[in-house]
KOLGURO-976351 format. One record per residue (C-alpha): residue number from 1; x, y, z. Coordinates in nm, 4 decimals, m for minus. Each point is the difference from the previous one (the first is absolute). Example, Ala and Ser with C-alpha at 12.3 -4.5 7.8 and 13.67 -1.06 7.14 Angstrom:
(rec 1,(1.2300,m0.4500,0.7800))
(rec 2,(0.1370,0.3440,m0.0660))
This chain:
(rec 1,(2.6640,0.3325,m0.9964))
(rec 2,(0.0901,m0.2472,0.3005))
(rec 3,(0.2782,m0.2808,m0.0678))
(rec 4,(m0.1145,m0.3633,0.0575))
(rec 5,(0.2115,0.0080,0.3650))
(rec 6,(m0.1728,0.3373,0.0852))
(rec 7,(m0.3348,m0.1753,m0.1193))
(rec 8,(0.0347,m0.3178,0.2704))
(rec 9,(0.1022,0.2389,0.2553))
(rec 10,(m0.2898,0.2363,m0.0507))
(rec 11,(m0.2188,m0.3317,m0.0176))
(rec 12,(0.1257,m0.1199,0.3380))
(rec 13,(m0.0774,0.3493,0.1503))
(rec 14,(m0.2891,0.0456,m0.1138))
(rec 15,(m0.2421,m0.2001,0.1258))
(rec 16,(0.1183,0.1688,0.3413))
(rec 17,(0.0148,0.2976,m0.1452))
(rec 18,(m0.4202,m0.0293,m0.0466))
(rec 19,(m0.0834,m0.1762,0.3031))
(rec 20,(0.1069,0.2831,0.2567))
(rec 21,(m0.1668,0.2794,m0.2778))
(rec 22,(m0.3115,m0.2031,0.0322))
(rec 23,(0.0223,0.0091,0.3680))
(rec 24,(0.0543,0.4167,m0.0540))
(rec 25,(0.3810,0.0108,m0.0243))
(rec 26,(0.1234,0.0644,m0.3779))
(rec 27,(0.3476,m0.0531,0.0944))
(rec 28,(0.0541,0.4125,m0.0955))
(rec 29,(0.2200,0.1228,m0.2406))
(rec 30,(0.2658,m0.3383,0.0228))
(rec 31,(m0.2404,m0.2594,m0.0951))
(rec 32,(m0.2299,0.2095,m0.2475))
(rec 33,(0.2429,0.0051,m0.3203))
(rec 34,(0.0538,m0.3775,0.0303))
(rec 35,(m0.3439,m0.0501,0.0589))
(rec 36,(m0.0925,0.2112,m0.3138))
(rec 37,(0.2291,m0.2793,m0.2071))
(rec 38,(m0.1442,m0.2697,0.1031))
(rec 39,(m0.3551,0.1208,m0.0539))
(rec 40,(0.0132,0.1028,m0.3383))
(rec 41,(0.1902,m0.3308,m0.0612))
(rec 42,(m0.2901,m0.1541,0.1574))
(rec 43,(m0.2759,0.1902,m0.1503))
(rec 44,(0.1599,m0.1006,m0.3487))
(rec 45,(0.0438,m0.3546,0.0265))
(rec 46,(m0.3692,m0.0141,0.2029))
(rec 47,(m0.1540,0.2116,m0.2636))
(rec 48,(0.1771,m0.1143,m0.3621))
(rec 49,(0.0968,m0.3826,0.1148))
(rec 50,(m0.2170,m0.1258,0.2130))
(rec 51,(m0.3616,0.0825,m0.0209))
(rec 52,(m0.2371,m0.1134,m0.1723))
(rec 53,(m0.3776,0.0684,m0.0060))
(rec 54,(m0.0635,m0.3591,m0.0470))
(rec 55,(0.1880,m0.0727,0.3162))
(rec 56,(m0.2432,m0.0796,0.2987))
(rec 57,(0.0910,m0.0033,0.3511))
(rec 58,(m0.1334,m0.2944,0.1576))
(rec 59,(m0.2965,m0.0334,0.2388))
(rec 60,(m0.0572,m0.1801,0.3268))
(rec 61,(m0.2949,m0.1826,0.1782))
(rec 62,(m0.2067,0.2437,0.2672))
(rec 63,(0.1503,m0.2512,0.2836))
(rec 64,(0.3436,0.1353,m0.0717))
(rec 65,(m0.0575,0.3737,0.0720))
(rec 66,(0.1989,0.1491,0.2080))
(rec 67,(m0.1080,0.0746,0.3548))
(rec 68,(0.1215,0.3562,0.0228))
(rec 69,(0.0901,0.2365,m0.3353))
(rec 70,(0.2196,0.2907,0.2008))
(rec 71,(m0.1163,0.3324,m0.1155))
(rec 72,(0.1642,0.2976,m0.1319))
(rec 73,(m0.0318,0.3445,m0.0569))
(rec 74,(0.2612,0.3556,0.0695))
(rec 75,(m0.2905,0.2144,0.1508))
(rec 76,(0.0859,0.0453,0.3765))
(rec 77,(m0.3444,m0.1630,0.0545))
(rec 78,(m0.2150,m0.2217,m0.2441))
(rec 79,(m0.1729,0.1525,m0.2723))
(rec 80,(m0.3466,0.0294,0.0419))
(rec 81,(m0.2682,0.1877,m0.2287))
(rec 82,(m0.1874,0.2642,0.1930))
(rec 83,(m0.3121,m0.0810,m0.1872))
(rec 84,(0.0302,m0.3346,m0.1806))
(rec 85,(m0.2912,0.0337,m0.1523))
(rec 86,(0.1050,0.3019,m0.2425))
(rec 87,(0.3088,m0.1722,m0.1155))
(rec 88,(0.0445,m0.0281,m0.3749))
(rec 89,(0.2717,m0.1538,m0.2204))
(rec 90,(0.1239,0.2366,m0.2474))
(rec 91,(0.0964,m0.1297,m0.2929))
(rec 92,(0.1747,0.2612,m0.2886))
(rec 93,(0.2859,0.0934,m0.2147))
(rec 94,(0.0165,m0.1772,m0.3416))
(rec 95,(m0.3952,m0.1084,m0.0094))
(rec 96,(m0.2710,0.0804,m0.2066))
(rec 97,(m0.2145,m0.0138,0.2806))
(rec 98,(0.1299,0.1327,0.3479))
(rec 99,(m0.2252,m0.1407,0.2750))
(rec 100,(m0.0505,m0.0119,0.3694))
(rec 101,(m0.0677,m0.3523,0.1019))
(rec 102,(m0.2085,m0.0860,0.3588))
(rec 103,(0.0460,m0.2965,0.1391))
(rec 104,(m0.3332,m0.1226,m0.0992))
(rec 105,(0.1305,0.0605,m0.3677))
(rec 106,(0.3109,m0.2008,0.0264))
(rec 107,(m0.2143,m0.3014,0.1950))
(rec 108,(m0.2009,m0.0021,m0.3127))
(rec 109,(0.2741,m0.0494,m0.2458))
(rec 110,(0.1733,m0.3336,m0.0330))
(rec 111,(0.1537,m0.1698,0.2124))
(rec 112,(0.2875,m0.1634,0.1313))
(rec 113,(0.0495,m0.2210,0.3011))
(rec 114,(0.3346,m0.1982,0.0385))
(rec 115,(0.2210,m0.1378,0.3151))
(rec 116,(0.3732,0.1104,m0.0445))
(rec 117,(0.3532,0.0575,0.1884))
(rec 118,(0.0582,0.3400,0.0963))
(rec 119,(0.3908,0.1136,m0.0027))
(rec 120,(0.1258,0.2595,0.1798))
(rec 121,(0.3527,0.1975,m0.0508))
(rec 122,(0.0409,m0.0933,0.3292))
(rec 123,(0.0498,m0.4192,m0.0695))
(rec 124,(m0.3169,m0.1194,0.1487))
(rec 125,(m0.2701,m0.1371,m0.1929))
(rec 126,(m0.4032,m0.0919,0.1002))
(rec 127,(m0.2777,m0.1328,m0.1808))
(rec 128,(m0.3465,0.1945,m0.0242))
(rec 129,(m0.3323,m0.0372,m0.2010))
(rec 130,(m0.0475,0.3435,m0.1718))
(rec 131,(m0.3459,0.1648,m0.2506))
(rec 132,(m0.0262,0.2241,m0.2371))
(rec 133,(m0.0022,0.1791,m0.3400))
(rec 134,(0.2726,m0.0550,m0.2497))
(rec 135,(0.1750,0.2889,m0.0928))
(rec 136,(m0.0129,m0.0934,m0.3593))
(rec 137,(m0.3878,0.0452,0.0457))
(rec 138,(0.0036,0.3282,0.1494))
(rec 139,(0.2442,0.1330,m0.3198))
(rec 140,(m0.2689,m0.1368,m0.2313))
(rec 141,(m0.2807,0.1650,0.1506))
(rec 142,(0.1757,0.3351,0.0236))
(rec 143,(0.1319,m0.1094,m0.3691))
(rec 144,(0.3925,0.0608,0.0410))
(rec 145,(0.1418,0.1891,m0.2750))
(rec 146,(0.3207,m0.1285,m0.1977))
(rec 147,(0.2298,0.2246,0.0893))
(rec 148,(m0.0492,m0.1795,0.3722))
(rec 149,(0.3200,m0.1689,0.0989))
(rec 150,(m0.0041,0.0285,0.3746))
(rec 151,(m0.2473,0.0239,0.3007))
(rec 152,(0.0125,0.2339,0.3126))
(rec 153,(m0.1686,m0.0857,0.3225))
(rec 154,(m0.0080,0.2410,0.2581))
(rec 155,(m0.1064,m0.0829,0.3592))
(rec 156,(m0.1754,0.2111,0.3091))
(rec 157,(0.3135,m0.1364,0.2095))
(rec 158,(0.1845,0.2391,0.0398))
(rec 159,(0.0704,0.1242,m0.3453))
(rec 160,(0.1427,m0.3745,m0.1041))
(rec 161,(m0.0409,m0.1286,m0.3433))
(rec 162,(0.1541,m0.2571,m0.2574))
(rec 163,(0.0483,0.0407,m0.3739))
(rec 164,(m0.0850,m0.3314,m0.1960))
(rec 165,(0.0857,m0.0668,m0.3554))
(rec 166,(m0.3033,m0.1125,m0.2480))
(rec 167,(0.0689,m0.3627,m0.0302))
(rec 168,(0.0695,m0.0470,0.3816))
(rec 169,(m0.3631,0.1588,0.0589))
(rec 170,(m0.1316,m0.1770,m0.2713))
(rec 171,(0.0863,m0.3197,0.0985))
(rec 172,(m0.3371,m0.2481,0.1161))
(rec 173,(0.1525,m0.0074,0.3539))
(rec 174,(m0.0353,0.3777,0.0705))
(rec 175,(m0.2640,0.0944,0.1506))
(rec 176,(m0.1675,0.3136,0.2177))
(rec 177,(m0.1027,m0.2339,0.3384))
(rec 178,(m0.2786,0.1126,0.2277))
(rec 179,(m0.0326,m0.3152,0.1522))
(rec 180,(0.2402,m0.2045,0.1625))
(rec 181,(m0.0716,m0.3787,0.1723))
(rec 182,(m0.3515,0.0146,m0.0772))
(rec 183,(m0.0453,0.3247,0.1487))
(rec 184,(0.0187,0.3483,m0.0873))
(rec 185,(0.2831,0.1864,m0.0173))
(rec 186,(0.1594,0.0747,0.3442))
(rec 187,(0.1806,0.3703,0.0896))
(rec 188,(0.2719,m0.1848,0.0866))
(rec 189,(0.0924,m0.1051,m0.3483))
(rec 190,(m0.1174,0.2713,m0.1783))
(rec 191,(m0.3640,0.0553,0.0467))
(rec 192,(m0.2404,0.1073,m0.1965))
(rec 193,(0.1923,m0.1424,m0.3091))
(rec 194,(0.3928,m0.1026,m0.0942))
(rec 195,(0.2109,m0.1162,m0.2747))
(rec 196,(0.0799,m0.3500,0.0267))
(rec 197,(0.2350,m0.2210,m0.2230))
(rec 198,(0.1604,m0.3883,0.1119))
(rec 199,(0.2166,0.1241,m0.3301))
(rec 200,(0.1837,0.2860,0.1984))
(rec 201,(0.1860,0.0768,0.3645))
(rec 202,(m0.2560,0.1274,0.2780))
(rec 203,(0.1569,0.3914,m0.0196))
(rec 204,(m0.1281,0.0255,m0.3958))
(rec 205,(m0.3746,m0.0484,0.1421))
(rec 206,(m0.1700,0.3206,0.0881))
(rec 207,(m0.2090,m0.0244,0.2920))
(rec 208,(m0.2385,0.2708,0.0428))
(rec 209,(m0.0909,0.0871,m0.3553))
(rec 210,(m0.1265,0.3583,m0.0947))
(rec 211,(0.0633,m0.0323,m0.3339))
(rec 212,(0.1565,m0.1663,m0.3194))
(rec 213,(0.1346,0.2045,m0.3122))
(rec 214,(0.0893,m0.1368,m0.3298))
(rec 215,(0.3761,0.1443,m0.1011))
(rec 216,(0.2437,0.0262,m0.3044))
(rec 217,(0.2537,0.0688,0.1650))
(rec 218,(0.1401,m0.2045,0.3005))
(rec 219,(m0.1052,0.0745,0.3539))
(rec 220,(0.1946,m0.0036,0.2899))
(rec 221,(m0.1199,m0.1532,0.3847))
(rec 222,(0.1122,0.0478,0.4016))
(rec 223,(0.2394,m0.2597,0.0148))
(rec 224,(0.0930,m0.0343,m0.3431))
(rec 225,(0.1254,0.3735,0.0056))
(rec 226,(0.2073,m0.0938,0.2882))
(rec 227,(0.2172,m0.2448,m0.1963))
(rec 228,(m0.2573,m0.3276,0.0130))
(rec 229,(m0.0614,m0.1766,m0.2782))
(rec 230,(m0.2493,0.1356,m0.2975))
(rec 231,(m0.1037,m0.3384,m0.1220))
(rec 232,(0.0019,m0.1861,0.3304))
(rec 233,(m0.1333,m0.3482,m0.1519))
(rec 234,(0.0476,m0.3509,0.1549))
């Protein structure tokens, strides 16, 4: 338990604290336990206060895009398939009906087009056009089982993946995006398919996917096991 001076001071260093981790410097062993404070004081008050499923982030006009989204990824070089066309989204865990979804699959389920902020850890912010699936439709199809309370999605990049919780990945915002600015998918932002949400920090969107696996039990992530925050919603 953190006082309510310790609190402002871990709020003041925090932001900090995640902009140099972001840029591949944690802060080591100084700045982790105050980190660790401040994100589970985040990941409450994001989590329990202030989201709601009803809430919408808004959307912008085409003519606003942003010229340039910056990319990201913590392979030495960028990701790339060796054959694209074999890759398959696995989708398993707590479903009736495990499945391996092509791209041509997804394209042919519903879907979602919208024009949104991005927000990175990092403080900047751009505007993109992004196409998809809704996640909520891919749980229906593979008809997620109750005891669901949590999503895993694991990337080829390196090993890096994100744990979600149920409503986040429910919500009509989150989608699986294979195209982005009326075009498909490019490597550098996660070819052939990522998760995208205006709902959530950039870091929380797995680029890359390999696969997506319905959990009871709450998954961890690559930054989030470094001290980050779980929740990460703005």
């Amino acid at each position: 338990m953190i006082d309510r001076r310790s609190f402002f001071k871990l709020a003041a260093g925090a932001g900090g604290a995640s902009l140099v981790a972001a840029c591949g410097w944690d802060g080591g062993n100084a700045v982790r336990p105050l980190l660790l404070d401040v994100s589970r004081l985040n990941d409450w008050v994001g989590e329990k206060v202030l989201f709601s499923t009803r809430r919408l982030a808004p959307e912008y006009d085409i003519s606003q895009r942003t010229a340039r989204l910056p990319s990201y990824f913590i392979s030495p070089t960028m990701p790339e398939l060796k054959d694209p066309a074999k890759w398959q989204l696995r989708v398993d865990g707590l479903v009736r009906k495990p499945q391996s979804l092509s791209l041509d699959d997804l394209r042919a389920m519903p879907r979602t087009t919208y024009t949104v902020k991005h927000h990175c850890v990092e403080g900047w912010s751009a505007i993109a056009t992004w196409h998809g699936v809704p996640v909520a439709a891919v749980a229906e199809r593979c008809e997620m089982l109750p005891l669901a309370r949590y999503i895993r999605f694991d990337s080829f990049d390196a090993g890096y993946s994100n744990g979600w919780d149920l409503a986040s990945a429910m919500h009509p915002q989150t989608i699986l995006a294979y195209g982005m600015n009326d075009n498909p998918l490019p490597a550098s932002h996660g070819a052939p398919l990522r998760l995208y949400s205006p709902t959530k920090l950039g870091y929380k969107m797995t680029k890359y996917l390999l696969s997506m696996t319905f959990m009871a039990e709450r998954p961890g992530g690559y930054w989030e096991d470094q001290g980050y925050p779980w929740f990460a919603g703005v």
